[in-house]
N, C-alpha and C positions, 0 to 999 in steps of 0.2 A: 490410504487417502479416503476422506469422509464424504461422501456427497452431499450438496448443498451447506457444505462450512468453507469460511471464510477467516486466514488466520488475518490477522491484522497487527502488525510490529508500528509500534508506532517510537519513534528516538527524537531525541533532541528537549524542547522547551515545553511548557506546561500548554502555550498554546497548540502546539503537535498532538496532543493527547486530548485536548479537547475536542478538535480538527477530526482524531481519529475514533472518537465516542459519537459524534455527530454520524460520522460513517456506518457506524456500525449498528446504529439506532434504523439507518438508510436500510441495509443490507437486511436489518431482523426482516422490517414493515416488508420488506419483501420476497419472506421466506426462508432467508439464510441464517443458517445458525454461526455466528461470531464467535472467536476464538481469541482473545490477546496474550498468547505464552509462545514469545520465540523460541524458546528451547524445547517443547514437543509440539510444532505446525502437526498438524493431521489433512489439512482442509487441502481439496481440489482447487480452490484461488489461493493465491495470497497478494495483500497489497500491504506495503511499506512505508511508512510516512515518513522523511527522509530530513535529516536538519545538516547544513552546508553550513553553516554559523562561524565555528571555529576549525583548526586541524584535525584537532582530535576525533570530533562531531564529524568531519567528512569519510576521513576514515572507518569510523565505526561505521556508517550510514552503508559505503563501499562494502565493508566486508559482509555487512550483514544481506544485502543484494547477491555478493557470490554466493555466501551459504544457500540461499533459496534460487539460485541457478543451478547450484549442485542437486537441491531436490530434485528441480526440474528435469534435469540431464539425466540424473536418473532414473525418472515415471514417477516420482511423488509428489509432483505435482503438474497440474494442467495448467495454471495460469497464472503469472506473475505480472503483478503490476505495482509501479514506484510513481510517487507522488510527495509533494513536500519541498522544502526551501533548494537543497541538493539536487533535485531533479529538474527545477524551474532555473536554476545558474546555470547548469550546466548538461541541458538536456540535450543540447546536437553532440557533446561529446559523449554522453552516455552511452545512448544511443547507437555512437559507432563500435564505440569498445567494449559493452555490453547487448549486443542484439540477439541475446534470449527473453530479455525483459521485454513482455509483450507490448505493451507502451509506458511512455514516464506521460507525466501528466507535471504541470503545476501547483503554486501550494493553494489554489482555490476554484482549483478544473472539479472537486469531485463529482460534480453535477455528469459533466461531461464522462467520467468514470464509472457513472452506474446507467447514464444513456447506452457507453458502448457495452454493456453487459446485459444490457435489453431491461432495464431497474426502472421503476418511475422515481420519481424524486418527488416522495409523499410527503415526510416528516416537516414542518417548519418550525425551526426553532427559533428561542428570540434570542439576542445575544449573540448572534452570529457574527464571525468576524471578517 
């Protein structure tokens, strides 16, 4: 586990990814180094950008929250947090059935996301959505 890195999985639609480059641009300006490969997370956070859209899309969203539960559960990681269309539908049920996720947020909390991680919300970008 890396300190001060931040992996960042972002799934679903093209807007997600953008969503999740805005984030990350948030996380550098304040120190963290960014990471986007869910298949080797290293970082002490991680946050998930999560698309609800179709079945298939919830599912993948689901499993990819267990895998970085399973870090967690096992010390490799300190903090997970979920964010995104799946987590704004369906966040009191998340929540209950997954409560290792340190909080879910919705698909336009990030602000709120890097207040509770002590972040300023520096970057202003245009085109925001």
């Amino acid at each position: 586990m890396k300190k001060n890195q931040i992996d960042i999985v972002s799934l679903g639609c093209s807007k997600n990814l953008v969503d999740s480059e805005l984030l990350m641009k948030q996380f550098e300006v304040n120190g963290y180094h960014c990471v986007h490969d869910s298949k080797n997370p290293q970082g002490e956070i991680a946050v998930i950008n999560t698309c609800g859209f179709i079945e298939s899309a919830k599912e993948e969203s689901i499993n990819m929250i267990l895998e970085f539960v399973n870090r967690k559960n096992e010390g490799r990681l300190n903090k997970l947090y979920v964010m995104g269309c799946l987590s704004q539908r369906y966040q009191k049920e998340l929540e209950k059935e997954i409560p290792e996720v340190d909080k879910f947020y919705g698909k336009f909390n990030y602000k709120q996301l890097l207040a509770d991680l002590g972040m300023a919300d520096i970057v202003t970008c245009s085109g925001q959505r």
